[in-house]
Each structure stands twice: as structure tokens, then as C-alpha cells.
PyMOL Python script that loads the backbone (N, CA, C, O; Angstrom):
from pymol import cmd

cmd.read_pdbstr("""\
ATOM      1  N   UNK A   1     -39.897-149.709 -13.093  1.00  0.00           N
ATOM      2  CA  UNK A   1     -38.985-149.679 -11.972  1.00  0.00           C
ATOM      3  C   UNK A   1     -37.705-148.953 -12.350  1.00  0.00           C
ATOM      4  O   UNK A   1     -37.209-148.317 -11.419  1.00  0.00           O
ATOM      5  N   UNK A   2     -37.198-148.916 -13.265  1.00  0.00           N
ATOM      6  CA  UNK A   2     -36.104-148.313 -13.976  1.00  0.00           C
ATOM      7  C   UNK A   2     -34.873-149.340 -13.719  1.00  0.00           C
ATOM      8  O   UNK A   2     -33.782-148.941 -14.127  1.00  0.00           O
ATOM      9  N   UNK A   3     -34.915-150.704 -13.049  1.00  0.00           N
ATOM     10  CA  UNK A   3     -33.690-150.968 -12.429  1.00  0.00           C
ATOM     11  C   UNK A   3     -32.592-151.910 -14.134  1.00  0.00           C
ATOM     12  O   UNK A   3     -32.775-152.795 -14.970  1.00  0.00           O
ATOM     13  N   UNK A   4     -31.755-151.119 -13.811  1.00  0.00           N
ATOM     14  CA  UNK A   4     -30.547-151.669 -15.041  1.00  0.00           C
ATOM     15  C   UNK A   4     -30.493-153.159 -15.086  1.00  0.00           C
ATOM     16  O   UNK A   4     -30.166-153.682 -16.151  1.00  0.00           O
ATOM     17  N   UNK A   5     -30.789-153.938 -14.006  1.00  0.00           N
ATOM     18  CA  UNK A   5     -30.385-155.140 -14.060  1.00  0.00           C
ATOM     19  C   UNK A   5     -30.964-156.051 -13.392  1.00  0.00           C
ATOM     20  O   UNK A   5     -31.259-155.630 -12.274  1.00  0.00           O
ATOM     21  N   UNK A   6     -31.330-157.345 -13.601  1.00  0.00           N
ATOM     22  CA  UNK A   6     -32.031-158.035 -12.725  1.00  0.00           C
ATOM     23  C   UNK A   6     -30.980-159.357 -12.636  1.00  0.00           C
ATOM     24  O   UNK A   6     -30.067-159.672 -13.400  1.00  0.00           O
ATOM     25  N   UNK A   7     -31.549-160.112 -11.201  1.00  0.00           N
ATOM     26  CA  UNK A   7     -30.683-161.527 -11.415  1.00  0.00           C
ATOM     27  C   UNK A   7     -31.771-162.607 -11.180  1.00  0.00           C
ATOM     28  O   UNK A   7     -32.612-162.562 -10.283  1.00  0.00           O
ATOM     29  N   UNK A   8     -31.652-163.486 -12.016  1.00  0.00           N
ATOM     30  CA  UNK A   8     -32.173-164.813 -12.490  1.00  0.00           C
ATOM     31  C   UNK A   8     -32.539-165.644 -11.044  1.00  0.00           C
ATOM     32  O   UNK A   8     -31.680-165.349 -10.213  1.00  0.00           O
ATOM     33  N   UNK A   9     -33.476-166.525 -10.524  1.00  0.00           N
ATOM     34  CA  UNK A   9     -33.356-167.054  -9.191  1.00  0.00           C
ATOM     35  C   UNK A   9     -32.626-168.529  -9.586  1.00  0.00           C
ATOM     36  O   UNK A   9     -32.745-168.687 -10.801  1.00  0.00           O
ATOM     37  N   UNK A  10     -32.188-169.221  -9.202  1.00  0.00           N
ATOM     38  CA  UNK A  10     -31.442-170.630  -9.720  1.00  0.00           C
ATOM     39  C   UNK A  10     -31.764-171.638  -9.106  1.00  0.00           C
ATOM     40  O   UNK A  10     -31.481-172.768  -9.505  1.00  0.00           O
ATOM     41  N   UNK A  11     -32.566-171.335  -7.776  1.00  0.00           N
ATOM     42  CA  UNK A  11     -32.788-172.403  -6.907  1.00  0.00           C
ATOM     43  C   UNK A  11     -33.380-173.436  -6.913  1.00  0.00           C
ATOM     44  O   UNK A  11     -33.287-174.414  -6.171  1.00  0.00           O
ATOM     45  N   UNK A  12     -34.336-173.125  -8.209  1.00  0.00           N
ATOM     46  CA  UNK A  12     -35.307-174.770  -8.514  1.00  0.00           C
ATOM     47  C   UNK A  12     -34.296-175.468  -9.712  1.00  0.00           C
ATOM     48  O   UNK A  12     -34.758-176.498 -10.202  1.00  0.00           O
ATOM     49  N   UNK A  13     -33.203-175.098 -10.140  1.00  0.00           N
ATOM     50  CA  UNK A  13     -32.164-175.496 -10.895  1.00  0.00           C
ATOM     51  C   UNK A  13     -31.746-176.393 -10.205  1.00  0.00           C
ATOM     52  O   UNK A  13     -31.786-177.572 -10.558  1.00  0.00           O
ATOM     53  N   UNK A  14     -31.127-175.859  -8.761  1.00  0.00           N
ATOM     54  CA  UNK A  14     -30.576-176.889  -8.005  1.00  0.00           C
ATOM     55  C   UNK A  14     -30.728-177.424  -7.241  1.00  0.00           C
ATOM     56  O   UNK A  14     -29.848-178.065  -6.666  1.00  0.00           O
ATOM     57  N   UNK A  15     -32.046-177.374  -6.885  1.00  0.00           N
ATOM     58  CA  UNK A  15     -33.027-178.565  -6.693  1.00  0.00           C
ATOM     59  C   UNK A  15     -33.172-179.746  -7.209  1.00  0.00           C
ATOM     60  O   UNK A  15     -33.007-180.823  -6.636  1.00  0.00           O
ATOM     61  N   UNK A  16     -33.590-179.491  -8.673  1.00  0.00           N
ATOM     62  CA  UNK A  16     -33.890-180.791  -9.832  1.00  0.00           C
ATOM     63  C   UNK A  16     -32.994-181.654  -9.601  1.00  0.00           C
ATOM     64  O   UNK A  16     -31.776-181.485  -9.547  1.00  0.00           O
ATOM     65  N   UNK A  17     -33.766-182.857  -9.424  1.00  0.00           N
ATOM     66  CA  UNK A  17     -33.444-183.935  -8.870  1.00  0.00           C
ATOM     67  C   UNK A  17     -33.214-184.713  -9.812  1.00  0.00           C
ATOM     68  O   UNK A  17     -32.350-185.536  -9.511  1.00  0.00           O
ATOM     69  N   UNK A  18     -33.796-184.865 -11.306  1.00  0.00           N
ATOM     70  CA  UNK A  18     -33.581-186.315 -12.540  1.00  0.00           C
ATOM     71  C   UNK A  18     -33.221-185.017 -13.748  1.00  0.00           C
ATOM     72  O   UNK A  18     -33.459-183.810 -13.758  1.00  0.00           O
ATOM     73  N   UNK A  19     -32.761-185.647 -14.400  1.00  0.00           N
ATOM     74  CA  UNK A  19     -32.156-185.154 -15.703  1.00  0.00           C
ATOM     75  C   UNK A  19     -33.041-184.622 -16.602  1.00  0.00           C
ATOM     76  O   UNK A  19     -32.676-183.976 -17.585  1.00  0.00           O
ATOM     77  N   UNK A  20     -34.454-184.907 -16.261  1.00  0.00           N
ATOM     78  CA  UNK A  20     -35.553-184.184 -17.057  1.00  0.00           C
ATOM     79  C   UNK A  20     -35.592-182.545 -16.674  1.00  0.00           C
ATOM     80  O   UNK A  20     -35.477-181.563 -17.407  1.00  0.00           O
ATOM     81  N   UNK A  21     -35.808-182.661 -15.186  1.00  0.00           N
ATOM     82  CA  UNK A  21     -35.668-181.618 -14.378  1.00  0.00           C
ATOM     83  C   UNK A  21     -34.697-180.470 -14.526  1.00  0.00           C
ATOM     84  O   UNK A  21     -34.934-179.263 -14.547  1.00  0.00           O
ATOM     85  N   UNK A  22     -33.711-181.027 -14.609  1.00  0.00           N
ATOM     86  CA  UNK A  22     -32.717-180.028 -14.817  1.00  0.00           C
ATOM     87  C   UNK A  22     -32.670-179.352 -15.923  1.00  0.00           C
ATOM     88  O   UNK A  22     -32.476-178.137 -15.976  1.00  0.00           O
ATOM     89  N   UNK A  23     -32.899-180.330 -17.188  1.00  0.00           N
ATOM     90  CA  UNK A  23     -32.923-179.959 -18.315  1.00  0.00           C
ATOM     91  C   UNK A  23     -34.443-178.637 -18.722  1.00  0.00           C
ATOM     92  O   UNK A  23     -34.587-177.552 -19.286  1.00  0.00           O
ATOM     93  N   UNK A  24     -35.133-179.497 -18.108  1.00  0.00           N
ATOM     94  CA  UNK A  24     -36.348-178.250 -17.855  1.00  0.00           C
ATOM     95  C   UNK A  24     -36.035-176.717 -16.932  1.00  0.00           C
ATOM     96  O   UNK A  24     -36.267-175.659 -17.518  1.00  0.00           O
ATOM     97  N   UNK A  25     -35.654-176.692 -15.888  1.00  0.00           N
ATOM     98  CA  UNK A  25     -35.222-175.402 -15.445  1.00  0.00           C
ATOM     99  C   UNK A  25     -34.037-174.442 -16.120  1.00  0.00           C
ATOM    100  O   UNK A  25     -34.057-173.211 -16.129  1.00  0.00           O
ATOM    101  N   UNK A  26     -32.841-175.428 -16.767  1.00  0.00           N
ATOM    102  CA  UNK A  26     -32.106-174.686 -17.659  1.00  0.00           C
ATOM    103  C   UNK A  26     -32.703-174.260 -18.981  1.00  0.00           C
ATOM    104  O   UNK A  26     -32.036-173.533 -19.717  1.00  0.00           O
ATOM    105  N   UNK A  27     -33.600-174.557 -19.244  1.00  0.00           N
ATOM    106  CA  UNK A  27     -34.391-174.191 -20.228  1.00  0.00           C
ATOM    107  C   UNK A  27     -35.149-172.714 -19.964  1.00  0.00           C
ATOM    108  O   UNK A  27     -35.100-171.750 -20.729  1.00  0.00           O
ATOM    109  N   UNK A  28     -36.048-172.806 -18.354  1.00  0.00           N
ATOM    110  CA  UNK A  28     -36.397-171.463 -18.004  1.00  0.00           C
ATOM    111  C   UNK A  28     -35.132-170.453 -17.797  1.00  0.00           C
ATOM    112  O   UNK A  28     -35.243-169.339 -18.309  1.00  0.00           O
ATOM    113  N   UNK A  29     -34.449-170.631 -17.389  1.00  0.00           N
ATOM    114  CA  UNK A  29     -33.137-169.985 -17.185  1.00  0.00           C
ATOM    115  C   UNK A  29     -32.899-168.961 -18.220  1.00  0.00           C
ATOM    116  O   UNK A  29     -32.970-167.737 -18.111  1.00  0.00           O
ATOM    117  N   UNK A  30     -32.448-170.065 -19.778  1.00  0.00           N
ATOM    118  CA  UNK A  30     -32.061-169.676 -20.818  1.00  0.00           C
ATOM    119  C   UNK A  30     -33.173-168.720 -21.315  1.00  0.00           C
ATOM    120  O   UNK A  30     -33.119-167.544 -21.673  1.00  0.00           O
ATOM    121  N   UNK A  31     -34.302-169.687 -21.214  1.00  0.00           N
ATOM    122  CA  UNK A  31     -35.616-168.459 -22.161  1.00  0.00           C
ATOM    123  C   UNK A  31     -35.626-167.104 -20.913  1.00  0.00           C
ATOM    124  O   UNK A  31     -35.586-165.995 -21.444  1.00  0.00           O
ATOM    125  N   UNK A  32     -35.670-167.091 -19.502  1.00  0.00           N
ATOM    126  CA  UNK A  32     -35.635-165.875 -18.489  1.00  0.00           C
ATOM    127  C   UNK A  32     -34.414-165.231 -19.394  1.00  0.00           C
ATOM    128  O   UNK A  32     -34.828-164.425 -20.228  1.00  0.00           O
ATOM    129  N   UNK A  33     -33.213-165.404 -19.388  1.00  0.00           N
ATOM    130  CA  UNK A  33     -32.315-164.773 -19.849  1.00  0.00           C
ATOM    131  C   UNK A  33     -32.291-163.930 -21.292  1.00  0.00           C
ATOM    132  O   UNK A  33     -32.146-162.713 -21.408  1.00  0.00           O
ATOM    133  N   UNK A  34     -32.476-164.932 -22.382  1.00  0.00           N
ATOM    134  CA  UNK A  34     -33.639-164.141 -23.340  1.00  0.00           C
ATOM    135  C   UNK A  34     -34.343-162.827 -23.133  1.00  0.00           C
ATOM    136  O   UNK A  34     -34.119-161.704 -23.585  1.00  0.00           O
ATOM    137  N   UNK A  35     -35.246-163.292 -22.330  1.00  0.00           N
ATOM    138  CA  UNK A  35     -36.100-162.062 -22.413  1.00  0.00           C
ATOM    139  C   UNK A  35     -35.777-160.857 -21.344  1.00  0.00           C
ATOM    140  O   UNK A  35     -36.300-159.744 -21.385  1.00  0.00           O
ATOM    141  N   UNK A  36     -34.812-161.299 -20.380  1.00  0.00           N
ATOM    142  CA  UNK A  36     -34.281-159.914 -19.975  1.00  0.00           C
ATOM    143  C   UNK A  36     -33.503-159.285 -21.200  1.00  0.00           C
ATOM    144  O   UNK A  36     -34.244-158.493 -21.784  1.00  0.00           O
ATOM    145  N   UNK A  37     -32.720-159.343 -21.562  1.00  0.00           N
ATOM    146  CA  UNK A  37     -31.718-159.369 -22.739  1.00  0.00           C
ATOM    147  C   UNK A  37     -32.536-158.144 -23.948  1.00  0.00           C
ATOM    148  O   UNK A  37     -32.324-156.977 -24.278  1.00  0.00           O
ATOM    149  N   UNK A  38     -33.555-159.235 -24.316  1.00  0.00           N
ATOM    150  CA  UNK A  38     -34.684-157.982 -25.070  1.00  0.00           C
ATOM    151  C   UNK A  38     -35.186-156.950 -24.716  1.00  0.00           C
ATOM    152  O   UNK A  38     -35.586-156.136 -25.549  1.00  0.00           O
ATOM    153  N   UNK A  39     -35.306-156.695 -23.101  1.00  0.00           N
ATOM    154  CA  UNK A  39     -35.844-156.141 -22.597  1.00  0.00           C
ATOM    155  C   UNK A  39     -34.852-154.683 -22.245  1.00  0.00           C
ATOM    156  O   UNK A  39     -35.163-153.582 -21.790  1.00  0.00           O
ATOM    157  N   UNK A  40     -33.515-155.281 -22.700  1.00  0.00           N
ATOM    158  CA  UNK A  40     -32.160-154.467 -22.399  1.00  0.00           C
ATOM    159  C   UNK A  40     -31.840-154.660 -20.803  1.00  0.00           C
ATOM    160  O   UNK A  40     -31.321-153.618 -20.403  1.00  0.00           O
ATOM    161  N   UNK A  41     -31.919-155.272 -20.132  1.00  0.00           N
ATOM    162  CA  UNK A  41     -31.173-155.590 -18.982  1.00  0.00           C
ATOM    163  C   UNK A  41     -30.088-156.637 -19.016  1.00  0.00           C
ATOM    164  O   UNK A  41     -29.752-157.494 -19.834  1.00  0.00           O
ATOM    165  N   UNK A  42     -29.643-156.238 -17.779  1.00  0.00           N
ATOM    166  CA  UNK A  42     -28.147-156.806 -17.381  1.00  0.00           C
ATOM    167  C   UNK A  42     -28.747-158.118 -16.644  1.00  0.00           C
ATOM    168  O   UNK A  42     -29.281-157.964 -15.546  1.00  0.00           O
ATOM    169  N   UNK A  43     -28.662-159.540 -17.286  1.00  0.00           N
ATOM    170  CA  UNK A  43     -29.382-160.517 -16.469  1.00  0.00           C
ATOM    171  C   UNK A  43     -27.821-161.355 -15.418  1.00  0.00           C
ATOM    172  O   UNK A  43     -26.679-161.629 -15.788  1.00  0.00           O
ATOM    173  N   UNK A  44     -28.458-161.510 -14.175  1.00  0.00           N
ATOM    174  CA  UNK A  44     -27.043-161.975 -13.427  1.00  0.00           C
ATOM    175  C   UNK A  44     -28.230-163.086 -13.074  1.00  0.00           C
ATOM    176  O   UNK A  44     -29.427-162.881 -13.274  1.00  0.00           O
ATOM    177  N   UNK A  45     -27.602-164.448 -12.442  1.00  0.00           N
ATOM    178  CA  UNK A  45     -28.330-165.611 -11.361  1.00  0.00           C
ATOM    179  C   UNK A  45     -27.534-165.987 -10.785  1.00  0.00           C
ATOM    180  O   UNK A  45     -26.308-166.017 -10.891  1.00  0.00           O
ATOM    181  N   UNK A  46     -28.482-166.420  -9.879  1.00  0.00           N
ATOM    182  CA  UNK A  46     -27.684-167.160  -8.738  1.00  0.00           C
ATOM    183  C   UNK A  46     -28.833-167.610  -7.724  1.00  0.00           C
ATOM    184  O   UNK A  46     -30.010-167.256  -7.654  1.00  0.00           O
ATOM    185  N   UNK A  47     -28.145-168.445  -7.017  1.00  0.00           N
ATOM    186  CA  UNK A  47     -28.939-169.368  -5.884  1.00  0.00           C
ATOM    187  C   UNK A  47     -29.137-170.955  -5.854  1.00  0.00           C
ATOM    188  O   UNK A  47     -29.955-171.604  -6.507  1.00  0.00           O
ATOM    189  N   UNK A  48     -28.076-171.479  -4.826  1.00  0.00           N
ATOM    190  CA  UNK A  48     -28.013-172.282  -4.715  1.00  0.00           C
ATOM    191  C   UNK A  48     -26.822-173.343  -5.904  1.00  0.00           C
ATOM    192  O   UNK A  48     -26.774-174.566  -6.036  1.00  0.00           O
ATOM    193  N   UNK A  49     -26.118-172.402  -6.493  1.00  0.00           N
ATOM    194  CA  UNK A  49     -25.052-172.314  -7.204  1.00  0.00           C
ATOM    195  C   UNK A  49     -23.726-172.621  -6.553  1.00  0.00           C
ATOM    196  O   UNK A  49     -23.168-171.833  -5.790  1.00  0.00           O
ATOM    197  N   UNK A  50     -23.200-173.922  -6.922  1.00  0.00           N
ATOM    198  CA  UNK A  50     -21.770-174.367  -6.565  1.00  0.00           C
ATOM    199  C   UNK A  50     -20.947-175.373  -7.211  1.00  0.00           C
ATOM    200  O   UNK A  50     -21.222-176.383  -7.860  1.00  0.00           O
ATOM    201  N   UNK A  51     -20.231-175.010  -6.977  1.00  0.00           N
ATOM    202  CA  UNK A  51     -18.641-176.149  -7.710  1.00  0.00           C
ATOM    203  C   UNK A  51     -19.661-177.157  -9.030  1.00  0.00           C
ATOM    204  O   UNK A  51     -19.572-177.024 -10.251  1.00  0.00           O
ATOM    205  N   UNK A  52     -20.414-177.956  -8.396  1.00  0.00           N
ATOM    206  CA  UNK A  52     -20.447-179.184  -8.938  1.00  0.00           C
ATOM    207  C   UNK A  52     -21.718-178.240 -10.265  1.00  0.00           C
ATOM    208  O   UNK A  52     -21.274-178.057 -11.399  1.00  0.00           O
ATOM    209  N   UNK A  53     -22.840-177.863 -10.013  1.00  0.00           N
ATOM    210  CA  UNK A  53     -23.729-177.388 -10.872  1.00  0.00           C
ATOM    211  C   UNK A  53     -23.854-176.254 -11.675  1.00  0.00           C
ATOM    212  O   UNK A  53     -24.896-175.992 -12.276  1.00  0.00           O
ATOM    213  N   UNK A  54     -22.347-175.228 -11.739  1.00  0.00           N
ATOM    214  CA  UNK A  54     -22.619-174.344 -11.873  1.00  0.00           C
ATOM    215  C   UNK A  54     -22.185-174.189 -13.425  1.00  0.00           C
ATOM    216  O   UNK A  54     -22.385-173.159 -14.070  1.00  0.00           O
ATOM    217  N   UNK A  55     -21.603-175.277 -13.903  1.00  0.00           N
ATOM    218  CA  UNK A  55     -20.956-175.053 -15.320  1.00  0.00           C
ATOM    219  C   UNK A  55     -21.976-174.900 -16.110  1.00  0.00           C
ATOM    220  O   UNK A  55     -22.201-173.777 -16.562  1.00  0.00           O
ATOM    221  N   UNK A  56     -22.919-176.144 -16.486  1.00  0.00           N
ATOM    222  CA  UNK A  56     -24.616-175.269 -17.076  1.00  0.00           C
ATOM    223  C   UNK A  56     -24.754-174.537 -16.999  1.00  0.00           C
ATOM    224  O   UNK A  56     -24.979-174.060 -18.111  1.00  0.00           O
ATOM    225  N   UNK A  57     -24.811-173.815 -16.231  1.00  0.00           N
ATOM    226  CA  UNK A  57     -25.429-172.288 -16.134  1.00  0.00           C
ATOM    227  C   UNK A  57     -24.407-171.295 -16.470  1.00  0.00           C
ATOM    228  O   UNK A  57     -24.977-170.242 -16.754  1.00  0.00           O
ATOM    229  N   UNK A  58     -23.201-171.197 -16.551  1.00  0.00           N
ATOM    230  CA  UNK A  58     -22.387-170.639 -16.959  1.00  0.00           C
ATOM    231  C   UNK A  58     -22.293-170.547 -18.346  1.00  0.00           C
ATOM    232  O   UNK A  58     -21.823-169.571 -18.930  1.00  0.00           O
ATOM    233  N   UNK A  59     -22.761-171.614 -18.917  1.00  0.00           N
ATOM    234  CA  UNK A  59     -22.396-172.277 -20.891  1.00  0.00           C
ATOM    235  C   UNK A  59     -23.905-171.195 -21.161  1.00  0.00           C
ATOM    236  O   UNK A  59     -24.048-170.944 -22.358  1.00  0.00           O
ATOM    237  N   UNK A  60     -24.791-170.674 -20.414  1.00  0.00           N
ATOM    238  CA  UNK A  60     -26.356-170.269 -20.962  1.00  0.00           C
ATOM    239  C   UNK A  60     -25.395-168.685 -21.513  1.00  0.00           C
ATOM    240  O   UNK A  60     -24.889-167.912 -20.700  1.00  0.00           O
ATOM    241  N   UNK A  61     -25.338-168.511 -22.951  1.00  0.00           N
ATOM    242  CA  UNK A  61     -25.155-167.386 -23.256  1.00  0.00           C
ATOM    243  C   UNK A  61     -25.717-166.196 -23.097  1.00  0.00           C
ATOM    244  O   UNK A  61     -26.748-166.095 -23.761  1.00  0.00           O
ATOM    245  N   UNK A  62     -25.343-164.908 -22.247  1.00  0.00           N
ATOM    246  CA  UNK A  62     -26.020-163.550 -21.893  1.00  0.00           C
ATOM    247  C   UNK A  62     -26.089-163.310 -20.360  1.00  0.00           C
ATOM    248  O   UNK A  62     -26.621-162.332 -19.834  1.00  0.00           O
ATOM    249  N   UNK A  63     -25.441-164.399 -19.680  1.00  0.00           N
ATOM    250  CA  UNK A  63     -25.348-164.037 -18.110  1.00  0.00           C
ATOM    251  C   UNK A  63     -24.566-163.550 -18.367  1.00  0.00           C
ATOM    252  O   UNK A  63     -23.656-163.926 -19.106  1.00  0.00           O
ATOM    253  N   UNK A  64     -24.766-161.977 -17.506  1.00  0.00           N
ATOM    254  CA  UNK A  64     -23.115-161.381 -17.586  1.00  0.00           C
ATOM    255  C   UNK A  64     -22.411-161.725 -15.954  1.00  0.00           C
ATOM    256  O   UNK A  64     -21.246-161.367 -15.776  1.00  0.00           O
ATOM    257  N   UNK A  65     -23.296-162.547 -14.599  1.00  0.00           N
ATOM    258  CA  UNK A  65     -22.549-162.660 -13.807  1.00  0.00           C
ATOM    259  C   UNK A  65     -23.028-164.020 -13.023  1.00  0.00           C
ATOM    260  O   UNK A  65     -24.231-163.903 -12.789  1.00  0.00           O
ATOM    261  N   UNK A  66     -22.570-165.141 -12.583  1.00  0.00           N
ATOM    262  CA  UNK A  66     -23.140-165.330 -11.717  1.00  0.00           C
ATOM    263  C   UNK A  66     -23.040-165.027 -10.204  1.00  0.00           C
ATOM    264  O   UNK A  66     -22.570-163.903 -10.027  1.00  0.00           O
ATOM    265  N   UNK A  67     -23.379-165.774  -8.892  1.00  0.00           N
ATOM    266  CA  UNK A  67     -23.541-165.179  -7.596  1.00  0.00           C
ATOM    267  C   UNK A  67     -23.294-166.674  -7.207  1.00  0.00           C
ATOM    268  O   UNK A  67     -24.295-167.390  -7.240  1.00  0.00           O
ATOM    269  N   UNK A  68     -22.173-167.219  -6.864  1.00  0.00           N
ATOM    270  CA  UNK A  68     -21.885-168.764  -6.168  1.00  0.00           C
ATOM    271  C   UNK A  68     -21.382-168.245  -4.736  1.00  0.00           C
ATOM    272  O   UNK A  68     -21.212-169.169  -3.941  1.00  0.00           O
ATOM    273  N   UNK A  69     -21.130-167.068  -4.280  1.00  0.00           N
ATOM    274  CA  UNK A  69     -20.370-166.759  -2.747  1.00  0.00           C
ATOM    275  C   UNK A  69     -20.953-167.681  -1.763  1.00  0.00           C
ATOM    276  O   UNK A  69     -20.064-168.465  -1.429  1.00  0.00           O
ATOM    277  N   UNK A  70     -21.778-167.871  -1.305  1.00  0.00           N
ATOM    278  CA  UNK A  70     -22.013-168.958  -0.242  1.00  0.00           C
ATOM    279  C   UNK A  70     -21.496-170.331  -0.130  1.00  0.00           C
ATOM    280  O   UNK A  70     -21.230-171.092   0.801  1.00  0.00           O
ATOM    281  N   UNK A  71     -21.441-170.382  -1.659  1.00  0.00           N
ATOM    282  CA  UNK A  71     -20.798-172.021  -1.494  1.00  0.00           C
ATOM    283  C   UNK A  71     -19.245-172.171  -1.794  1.00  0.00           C
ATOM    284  O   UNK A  71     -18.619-173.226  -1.685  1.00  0.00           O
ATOM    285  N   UNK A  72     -18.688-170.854  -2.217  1.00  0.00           N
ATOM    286  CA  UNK A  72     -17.251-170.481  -2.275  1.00  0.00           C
ATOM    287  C   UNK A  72     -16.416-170.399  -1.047  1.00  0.00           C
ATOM    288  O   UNK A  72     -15.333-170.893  -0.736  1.00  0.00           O
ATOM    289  N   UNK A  73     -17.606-169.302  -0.207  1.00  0.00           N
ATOM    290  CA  UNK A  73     -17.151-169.062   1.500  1.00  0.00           C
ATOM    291  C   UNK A  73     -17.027-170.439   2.255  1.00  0.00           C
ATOM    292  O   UNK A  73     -16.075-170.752   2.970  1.00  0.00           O
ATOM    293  N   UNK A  74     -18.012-171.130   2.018  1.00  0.00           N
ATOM    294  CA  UNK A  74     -18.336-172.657   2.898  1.00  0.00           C
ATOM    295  C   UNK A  74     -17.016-173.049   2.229  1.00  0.00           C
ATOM    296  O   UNK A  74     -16.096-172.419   2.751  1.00  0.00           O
ATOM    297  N   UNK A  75     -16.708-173.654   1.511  1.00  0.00           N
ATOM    298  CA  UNK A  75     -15.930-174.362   0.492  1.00  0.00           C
ATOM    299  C   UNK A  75     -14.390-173.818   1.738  1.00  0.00           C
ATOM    300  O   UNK A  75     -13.650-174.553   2.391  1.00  0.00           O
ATOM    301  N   UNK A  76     -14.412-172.328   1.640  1.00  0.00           N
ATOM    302  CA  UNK A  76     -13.141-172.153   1.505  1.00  0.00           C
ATOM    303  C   UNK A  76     -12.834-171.864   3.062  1.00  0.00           C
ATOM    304  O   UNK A  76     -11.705-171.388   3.173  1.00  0.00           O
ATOM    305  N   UNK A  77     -13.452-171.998   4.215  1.00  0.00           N
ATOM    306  CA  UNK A  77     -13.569-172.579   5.591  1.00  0.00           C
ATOM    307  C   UNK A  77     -12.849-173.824   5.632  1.00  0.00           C
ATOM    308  O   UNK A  77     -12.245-174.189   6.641  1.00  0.00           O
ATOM    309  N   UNK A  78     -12.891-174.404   4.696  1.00  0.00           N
ATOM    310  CA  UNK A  78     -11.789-175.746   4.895  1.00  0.00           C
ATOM    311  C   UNK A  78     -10.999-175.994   4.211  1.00  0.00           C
ATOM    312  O   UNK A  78     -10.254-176.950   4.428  1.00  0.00           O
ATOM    313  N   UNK A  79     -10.857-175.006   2.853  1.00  0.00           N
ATOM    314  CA  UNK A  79      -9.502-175.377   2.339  1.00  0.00           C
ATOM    315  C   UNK A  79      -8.783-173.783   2.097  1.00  0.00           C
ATOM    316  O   UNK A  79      -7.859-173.792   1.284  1.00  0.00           O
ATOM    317  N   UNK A  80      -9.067-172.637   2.625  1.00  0.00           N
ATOM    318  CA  UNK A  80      -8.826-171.657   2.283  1.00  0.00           C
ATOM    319  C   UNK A  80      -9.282-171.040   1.243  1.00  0.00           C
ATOM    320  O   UNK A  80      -9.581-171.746   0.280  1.00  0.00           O
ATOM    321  N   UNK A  81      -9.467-169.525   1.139  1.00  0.00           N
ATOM    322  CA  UNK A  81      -9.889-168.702   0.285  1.00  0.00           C
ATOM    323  C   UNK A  81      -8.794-169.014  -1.261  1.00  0.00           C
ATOM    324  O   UNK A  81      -9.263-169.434  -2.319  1.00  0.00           O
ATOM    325  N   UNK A  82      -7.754-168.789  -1.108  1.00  0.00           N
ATOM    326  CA  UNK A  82      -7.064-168.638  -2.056  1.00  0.00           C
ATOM    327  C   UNK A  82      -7.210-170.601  -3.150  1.00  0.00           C
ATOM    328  O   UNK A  82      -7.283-170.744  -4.371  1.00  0.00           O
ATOM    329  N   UNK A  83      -7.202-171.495  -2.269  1.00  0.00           N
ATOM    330  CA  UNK A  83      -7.345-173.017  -3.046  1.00  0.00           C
ATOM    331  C   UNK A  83      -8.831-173.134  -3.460  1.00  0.00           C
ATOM    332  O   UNK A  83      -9.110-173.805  -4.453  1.00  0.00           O
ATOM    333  N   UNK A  84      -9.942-172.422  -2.641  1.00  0.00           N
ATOM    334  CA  UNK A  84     -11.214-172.195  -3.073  1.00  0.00           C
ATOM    335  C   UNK A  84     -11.519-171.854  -4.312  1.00  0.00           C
ATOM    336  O   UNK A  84     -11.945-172.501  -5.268  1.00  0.00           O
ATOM    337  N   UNK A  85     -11.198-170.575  -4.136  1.00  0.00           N
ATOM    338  CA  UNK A  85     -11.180-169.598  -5.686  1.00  0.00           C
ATOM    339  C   UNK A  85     -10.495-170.694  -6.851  1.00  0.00           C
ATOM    340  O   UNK A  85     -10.909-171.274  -7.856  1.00  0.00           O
ATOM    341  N   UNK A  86      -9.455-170.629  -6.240  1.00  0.00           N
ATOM    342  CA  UNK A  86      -8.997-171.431  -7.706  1.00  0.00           C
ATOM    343  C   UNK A  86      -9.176-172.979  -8.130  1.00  0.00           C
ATOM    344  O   UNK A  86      -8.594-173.548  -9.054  1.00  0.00           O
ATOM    345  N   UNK A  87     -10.288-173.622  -7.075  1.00  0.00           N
ATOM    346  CA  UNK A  87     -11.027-174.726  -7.943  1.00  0.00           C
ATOM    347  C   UNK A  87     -12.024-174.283  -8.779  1.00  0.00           C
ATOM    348  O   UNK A  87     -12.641-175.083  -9.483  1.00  0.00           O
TER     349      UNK A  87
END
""", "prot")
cmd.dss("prot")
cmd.show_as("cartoon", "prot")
cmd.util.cbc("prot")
cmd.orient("prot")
């Protein structure tokens, strides 16, 4: 495909419902991230990414981005863009 970069899907991340779960999808995450990495791509994720779940996934070393805008925009409909951002 030639494409420079791919992004990670996150959504069964934040799904997982018990602590096994989670711990199991951050695991695919980390090993997905891995192997883009080897592969020489730019790995980004996102989906279903917000305030409360997103620090895990942030600590997985080699994301160079994540993608939380949906739950930033929602978020910031009621307290503003600018108090949004900066929680």
C-alpha cells in the first residue's frame, strides 16, 4: 500500500469491561504497536478514547498520536473548548 502510517483501532479497549479485559487488549495494542514500529510505520490509535481511559494507552511506548476528538468536542459542549483541552 505504501501508506507511512497506520492508526491502531481502540475500541475493544474501551469496551473491556473487568480488569482481565483490559489488561488483555492493552496488551494487543502494545504488541499491534510493536509490530507497526518494525515494520517502520508511524502507529497513531484511537477509538472510543476519553478523559477517564486514555492514560493506558498513552504510557504504551511508540504511539506517536492519539485521536480522543469526539470525546473532547462532547466534553467541551458543556464546559467549553478552552477548560476541555486543559483537563
Amino acid at each position: 500500500v505504501g501508506a507511512p502510517a497506520i492508526e491502531l483501532h481502540t475500541g475493544r479497549y474501551a469496551d473491556a469491561q473487568t480488569p482481565v479485559e483490559v489488561a488483555e487488549e492493552l496488551k494487543r495494542i502494545a504488541d499491534g504497536v510493536a509490530f507497526g514500529l518494525s515494520e517502520g510505520l508511524i502507529v497513531n490509535a484511537g477509538h472510543g478514547l476519553h478523559y477517564h481511559n486514555v492514560e493506558a494507552v498513552a504510557a504504551i511506548k511508540g504511539i506517536n498520536e492519539l485521536n480522543i476528538g469526539h470525546a473532547l468536542v462532547a466534553h467541551a459542549l458543556f464546559v467549553g473548548f478552552k477548560a476541555a483541552v486543559a483537563e
